[in-house]
C-alpha positions, 0 to 999 in steps of 0.5 A: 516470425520472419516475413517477406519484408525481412528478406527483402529491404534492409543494407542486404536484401536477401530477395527481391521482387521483380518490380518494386512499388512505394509503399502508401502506407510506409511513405517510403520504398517497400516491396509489393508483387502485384496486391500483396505487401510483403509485411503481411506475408509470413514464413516458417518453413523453407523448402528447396523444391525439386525441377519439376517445382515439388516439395520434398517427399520428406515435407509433404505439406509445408507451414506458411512455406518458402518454396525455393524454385530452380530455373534454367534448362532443367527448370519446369516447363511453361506447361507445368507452370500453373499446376505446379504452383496451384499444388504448391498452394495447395500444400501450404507454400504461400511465396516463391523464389525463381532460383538459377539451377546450380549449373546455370549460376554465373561466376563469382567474377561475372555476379555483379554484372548480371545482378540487375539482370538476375532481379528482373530475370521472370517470364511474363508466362510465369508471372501469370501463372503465379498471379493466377495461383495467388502466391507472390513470385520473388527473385535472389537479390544476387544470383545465387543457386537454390542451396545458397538462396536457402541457407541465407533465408534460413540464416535471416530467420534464426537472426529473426527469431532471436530477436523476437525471443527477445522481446518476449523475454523482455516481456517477461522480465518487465511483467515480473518487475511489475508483478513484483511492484504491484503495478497495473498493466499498462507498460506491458500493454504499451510495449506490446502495441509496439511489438504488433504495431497497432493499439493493445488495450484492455477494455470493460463495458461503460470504457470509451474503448469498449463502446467503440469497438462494441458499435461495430463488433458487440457479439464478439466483444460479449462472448469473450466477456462472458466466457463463451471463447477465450479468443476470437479474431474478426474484422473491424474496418480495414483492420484485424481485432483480435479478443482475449479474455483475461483472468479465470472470474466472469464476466472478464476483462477483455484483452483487445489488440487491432492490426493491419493486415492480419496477425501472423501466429506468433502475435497472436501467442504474443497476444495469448501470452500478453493476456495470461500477463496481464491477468497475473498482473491484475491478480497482484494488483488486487491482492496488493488492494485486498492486503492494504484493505484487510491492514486497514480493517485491522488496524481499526480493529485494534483501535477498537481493541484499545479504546474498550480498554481505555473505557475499562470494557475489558469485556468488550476488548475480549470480544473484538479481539476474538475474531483475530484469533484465526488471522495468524500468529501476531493477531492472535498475540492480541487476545494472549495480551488481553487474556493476562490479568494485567500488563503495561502501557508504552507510548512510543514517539517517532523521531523527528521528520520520521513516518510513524509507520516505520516506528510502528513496524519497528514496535511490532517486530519488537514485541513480535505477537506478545504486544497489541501495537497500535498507531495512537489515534489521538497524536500522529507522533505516537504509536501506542504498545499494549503488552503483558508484564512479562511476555516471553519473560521480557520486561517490556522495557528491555524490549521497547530500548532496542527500538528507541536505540535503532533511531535516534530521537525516538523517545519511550515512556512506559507505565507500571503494570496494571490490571487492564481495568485501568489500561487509561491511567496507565496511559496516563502514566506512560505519557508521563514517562514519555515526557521523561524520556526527553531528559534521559540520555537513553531516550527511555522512561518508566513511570513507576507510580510510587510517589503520587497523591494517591498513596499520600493520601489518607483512606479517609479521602476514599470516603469523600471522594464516593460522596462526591460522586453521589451526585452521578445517581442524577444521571440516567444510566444510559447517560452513564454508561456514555458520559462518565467514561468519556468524561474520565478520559477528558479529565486525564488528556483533554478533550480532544485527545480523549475523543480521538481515543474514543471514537467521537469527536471533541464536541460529544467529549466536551458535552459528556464532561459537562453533563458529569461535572454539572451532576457532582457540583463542579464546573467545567471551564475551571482547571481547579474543578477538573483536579477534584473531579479527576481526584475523585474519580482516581480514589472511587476506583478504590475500595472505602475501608470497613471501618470508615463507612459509617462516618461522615466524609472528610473535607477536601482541605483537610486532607490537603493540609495532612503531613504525608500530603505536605512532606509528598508534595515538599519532596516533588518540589524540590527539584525546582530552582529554591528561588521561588521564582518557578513556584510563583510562575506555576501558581500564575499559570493556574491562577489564569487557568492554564490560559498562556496568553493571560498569564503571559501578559501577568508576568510580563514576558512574552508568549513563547517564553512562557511556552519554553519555561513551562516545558522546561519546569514539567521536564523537572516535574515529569509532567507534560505541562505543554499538554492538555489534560491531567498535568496541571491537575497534579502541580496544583496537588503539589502548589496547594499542599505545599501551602505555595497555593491557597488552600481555597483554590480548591473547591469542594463540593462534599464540604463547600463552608469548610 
């Protein structure tokens, strides 16, 4: 909004005041008249007056006006002086310009040498009565009529209010951009201070800010809070505080901006529109916070999903899973996935130096809402996928390979379909694909489960396998229902995987998988006694045939040494090197149970030698042998069926003399 220091300072002063003062403030040249400073003086209409100094009979009152006077023989007369400036006030005109009439005006040849006296050119009569009317009195810095006085005014205010126009849309434009980044208020509330010239901050009770302005104006600064007003304007000090409430919910944030010397009408709708600004900002703000809260909540909820399955609460899975139903497509996908008699596991592993969030994002775009996705809990390199065997009737494989594809060094492994039931073990079965996938050019394994003990075995080894965990009957039925599933899980990934998944920390892992191998007779500090504890658990699951129930259990041994055992575990050695020397390697390993310093220093090589032969021999097995957990479980399977391990390695709790 244009003010008298527009028209007055600058390389072309358009008007003067008749005797120039420094400015205190400023510390350099202003422009004062008598105690008014012209930055606090502001213009919106200009307005030529008629000779007897009145406003047009088209504008009977003017807002904040300019009234341009003409001087000279038609001029008003000393004795219209005084009133004619009191009803000027009185119409809303609140600065003069004394202009020479038209006919008064010099030459062009003769402006320059009587510019300096045209400045100075005030009747002290005049002067008085303006002083006395409380209005400033100003000259033309050259001596122009009153048509040429106005038509350059008008030409500073349009230039003025383009650049305000501006810098609102500056504003704007800035307020969008942080709208956009979800950021805070504070580079709008900076440059509004510099557009006003003085402090705009946004204050809330318990803030240094709010207690400072609170000591002095407390009503004011509670009224706005509380909704009573949206705005008040009152003093503080030697200045102007101007309050804006900020948003819709009370009590509000409070919008406080200090000035001195007033704040003209178009700061002050900077400052209304600064307030809405902020407001929207503020809404941004928390819905960014809300959105990343709810994203949290539900990927908890989805953790909690896969933990119930890897449990086996398919029950309990269902029942989280519900309330996702009415947040939208893709959560809802979660109980379609759940509501399939069974499906596949993948285990997807990030590319080297790459934000598993990004893998994950790929994961959900891929399965779209036919899968439950979800960052592993137990490995930061994994995401885990969940999905149906055929959603949309697409192989889960094909629909994982476009995401192994778009990075390169990402890898996949996925399990065959099971029943939900044993969502764990076809965990188990995709980190054993994903192990795999290292050696497949296409960075994608799936583990078909064919050739496994299990089925080698005779149906025999189901009856020992339940006498073996008759031992559990020991425990209470709280201890298992909390200790036997962990347990499972410690068994197939070790403890401290087993717990991330689970929920508790590796200690209460540790502890439960004590409690139940205690119960059955084993220990379980052995890898050996691991095996068979997991062995067992694998065939309980399975039903006992009719015809073997009244017979007594077979021994472990015997079952180990039957032909179908022996030619499985020939077969899965053979891609081993014929020496031997990968053999004599693993039955080491296990004989120091699995420990990588003792059995280095029994084949005499170094650590990391040991760590790189391991990994590359389980690459060859398909078995992730860096890892704890079941892997070694099922080279010794293979060793002692082969007859490369004793048969005595393993233990045997249902026929310990045999």
């Amino acid at each position: 909004m244009l003010n008298l220091l527009h028209l007055t300072t600058g390389p072309h002063p358009i008007l003067r005041f008749p005797q120039p003062a420094p400015d205190p403030a400023a510390g350099a040249t202003a422009q004062h008249a008598g105690d008014v400073y012209a930055g606090d003086v502001y213009v919106d209409d200009v307005v030529v007056c008629d000779a007897r100094w009145r406003l047009p009979t088209d504008t009977p009152r003017a807002r904040a006006g300019l009234a341009v006077l003409p001087t000279g023989p038609q001029g008003a007369g000393s004795e219209r002086t005084g009133t004619a400036l009191r009803e000027l006030v009185r119409a809303g005109v609140v600065a003069v310009v004394l202009a020479p009439s038209a006919s008064a005006a010099p030459s062009a040849s003769a402006a320059a040498s009587a510019s300096a006296a045209a400045s100075a050119s005030v009747a002290p009569s005049v002067e008085a009565a303006a002083r006395a009317a409380g209005v400033p009195v100003l000259v033309p810095a050259r001596p122009w009529d009153a048509d040429e006085i106005l038509s350059r005014v008008l030409r500073r205010q349009l230039t003025v209010e383009r650049d305000d126009a501006r810098g609102t849309a500056r504003l704007l434009t800035l307020s969008a951009s942080l709208v956009e980044q979800a950021e805070g208020p504070a580079r709008l509330l900076r440059e509004v201070a510099a557009r006003t010239g003085g402090p705009v901050t946004l204050v809330e009770p318990g803030q240094p800010e709010w207690d400072r302005l609170a000591a002095e104006q407390p009503w004011a600064l509670e009224e706005v809070r509380n909704g009573g007003v949206r705005t008040a304007a009152v003093p503080f000090g030697d200045q102007e505080l101007v309050l804006h409430a900020v948003g819709r919910d009370r009590p509000h944030q409070v919008l406080a901006a200090l000035r001195r010397g007033g704040w003209p009408p178009h700061l002050r709708r900077l400052l209304a529109h600064a307030a809405g600004q902020v407001a929207l900002l503020d809404c941004s703000v928390r819905h960014r916070r809300d959105r990343e809260v709810l994203r949290t909540a539900l990927r908890g909820v989805r953790v909690s999903v896969l933990q119930y399955l890897m449990l086996g609460n398919w029950e309990g899975a269902v029942r989280v899973a519900e309330p996702l139903a009415r947040l939208g497509a893709a959560e809802y996908g979660v109980g379609e996935v759940l509501a399939a008699a069974r499906g596949v596991v993948a285990v997807v592993q990030r590319a080297p130096g790459e934000d598993r969030t990004g893998t994950a994002a790929a994961c959900e775009e891929a399965m779209g809402d036919g899968g439950l996705v979800v960052p592993c809990p137990a490995d930061p390199r994994h995401v885990i996928v969940v999905a149906p065997q055929n959603p949309d009737g697409r192989a889960p494989l094909a629909l994982l390979r476009p995401v192994v594809e778009q990075a390169p060094g990402r890898l996949a492994g996925v399990s065959g379909p099971r029943p939900w039931s044993q969502a764990a073990l076809a965990y188990g079965a995709a980190i054993r694909a994903l192990t795999a996938a290292e050696s497949d050019p296409e960075g994608i394994a799936r583990d078909f489960g064919e050739s496994s003990l299990l089925v080698s075995l005779s149906p025999r080894a189901r009856s020992w396998a339940h006498q073996l965990c008759v031992g559990l009957r020991k425990l209470t039925e709280e201890q298992r229902s909390q200790a036997v599933p962990t347990a499972r899980r410690a068994l197939s990934y070790g403890a401290l995987r087993a717990g991330r998944l689970l929920g508790v920390d590796r200690t209460t892992a540790n502890k439960r998988l004590r409690l139940v191998l205690e119960a059955m007779g084993l220990d379980h500090r052995q890898v050996a006694h691991r095996a068979v504890a997991d062995l067992a658990f694998q065939l309980a699951d399975l039903p006992v045939p009719p015809d073997q129930l009244p017979e007594a259990p077979p021994a472990l041994r015997a079952l180990l040494r039957e032909a179908p055992v022996v030619d499985w575990a020939t077969r899965e050695l053979a891609v081993l090197d014929q020496s031997g020397d990968a053999s004599r390697l693993l039955a080491t390993w296990l004989a120091h149970n699995c420990r990588a310093g003792a059995t280095a220093v029994a084949l005499g090589m170094h650590r990391n030698t040991l760590a790189a032969r391991l990994s590359a021999l389980g690459a060859r097995l398909r078995l992730p042998l860096g890892e704890q957990g079941a892997a070694p479980y099922q080279v010794l399977w293979r060793l002692v069926a082969a007859g490369q391990v004793p048969v005595t390695a393993v233990p045997d709790p249902v026929a310990p003399g045999d």
